[in-house]
N, C-alpha and C positions, 0 to 999 in steps of 0.2 A: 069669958073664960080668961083668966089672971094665971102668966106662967113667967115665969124670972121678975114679975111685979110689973107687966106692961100688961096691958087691957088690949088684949091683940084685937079683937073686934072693932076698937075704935081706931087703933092704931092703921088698920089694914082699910077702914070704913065698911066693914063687912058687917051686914048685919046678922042680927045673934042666932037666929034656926038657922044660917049656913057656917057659923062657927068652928063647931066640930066637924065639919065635912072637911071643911080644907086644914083643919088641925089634922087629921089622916091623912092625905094626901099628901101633906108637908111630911111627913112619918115615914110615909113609903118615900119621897124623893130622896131622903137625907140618907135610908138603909141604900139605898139602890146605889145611891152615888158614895158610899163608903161600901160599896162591896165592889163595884169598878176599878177602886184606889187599891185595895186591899190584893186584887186581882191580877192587877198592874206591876205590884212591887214582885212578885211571884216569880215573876218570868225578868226578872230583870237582875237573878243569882249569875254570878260567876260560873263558869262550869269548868276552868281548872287552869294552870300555869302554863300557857302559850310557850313552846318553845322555840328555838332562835332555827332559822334557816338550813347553818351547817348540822344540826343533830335531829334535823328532820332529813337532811339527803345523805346523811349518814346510814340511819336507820332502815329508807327506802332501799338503797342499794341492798346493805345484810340481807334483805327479806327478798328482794327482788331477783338479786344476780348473785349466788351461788356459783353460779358459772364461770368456768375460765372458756374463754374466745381460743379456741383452736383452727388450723385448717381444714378446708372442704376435703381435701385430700387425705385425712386423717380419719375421715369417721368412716366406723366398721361398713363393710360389704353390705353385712344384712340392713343397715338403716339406707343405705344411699340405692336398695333393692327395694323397700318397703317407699321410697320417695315416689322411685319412678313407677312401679307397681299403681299406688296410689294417687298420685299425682303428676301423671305425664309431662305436662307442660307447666310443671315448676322447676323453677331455680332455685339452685340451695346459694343466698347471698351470705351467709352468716352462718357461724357452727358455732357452739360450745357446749363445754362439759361438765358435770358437777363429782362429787365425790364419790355419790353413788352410781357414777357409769350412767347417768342419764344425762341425754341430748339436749341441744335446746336449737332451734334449726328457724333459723329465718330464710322465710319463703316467699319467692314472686310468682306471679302465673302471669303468662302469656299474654291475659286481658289486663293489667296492672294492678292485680290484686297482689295485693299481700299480706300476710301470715307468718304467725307463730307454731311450731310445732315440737311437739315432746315426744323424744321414744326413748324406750329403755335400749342396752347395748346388743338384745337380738331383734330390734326392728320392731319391736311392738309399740303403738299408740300409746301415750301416757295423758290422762287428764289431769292440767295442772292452773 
């Protein structure tokens, strides 16, 4: 078999009934190993413009803390009635407020557990 004008049979020293066997073979290794390459570049896209430090703890904060830090002493009856109700042996370490009159209540237990908690301004549970 005569291909780019080399006589690969003699070239290889193969003789000629196993010619076309490893003319396949080399067929399939060359698809294979160009669809590995092809495969490769795929995942190796960009996926968008990294932003710098300050406008990533920027952004965290906005989404995050809403809140203004007030006194323990400051929050209504019914949430600091709904604490110990619920949670006996919590401390309230931390209080804040958002705009819409909801809590945001950092909590210790007894065993040194600690917690976040949300309630609205008459003491109800808020999932947040």
């Amino acid at each position: 078999m005569i291909i780019f004008g080399i006589d690969w049979h003699i070239y290889f020293n193969i003789p000629i009934k196993f010619n076309h066997i490893k003319f396949h073979i080399m067929k399939k290794i060359l698809f294979v190993a160009a669809l590995a390459l092809g495969s490769m570049t795929a995942f190796a896209q960009e996926t968008g413009a990294p932003q710098d430090d300050a406008t990533q703890a920027t952004a965290q904060e906005a989404t995050q803390d809403n809140f203004t830090e007030i006194e323990s002493s400051e929050l209504p009856e019914a949430i600091t009635a709904a604490v110990s109700q619920n949670y006996p042996t919590a401390t309230i370490n931390k209080a804040s407020v958002n705009e819409a009159e909801q809590y945001k209540l950092e909590v210790a237990l007894e065993d040194g557990t600690q917690g976040v908690l949300y309630a609205d301004k008459d003491g109800n549970w808020i999932d947040m």
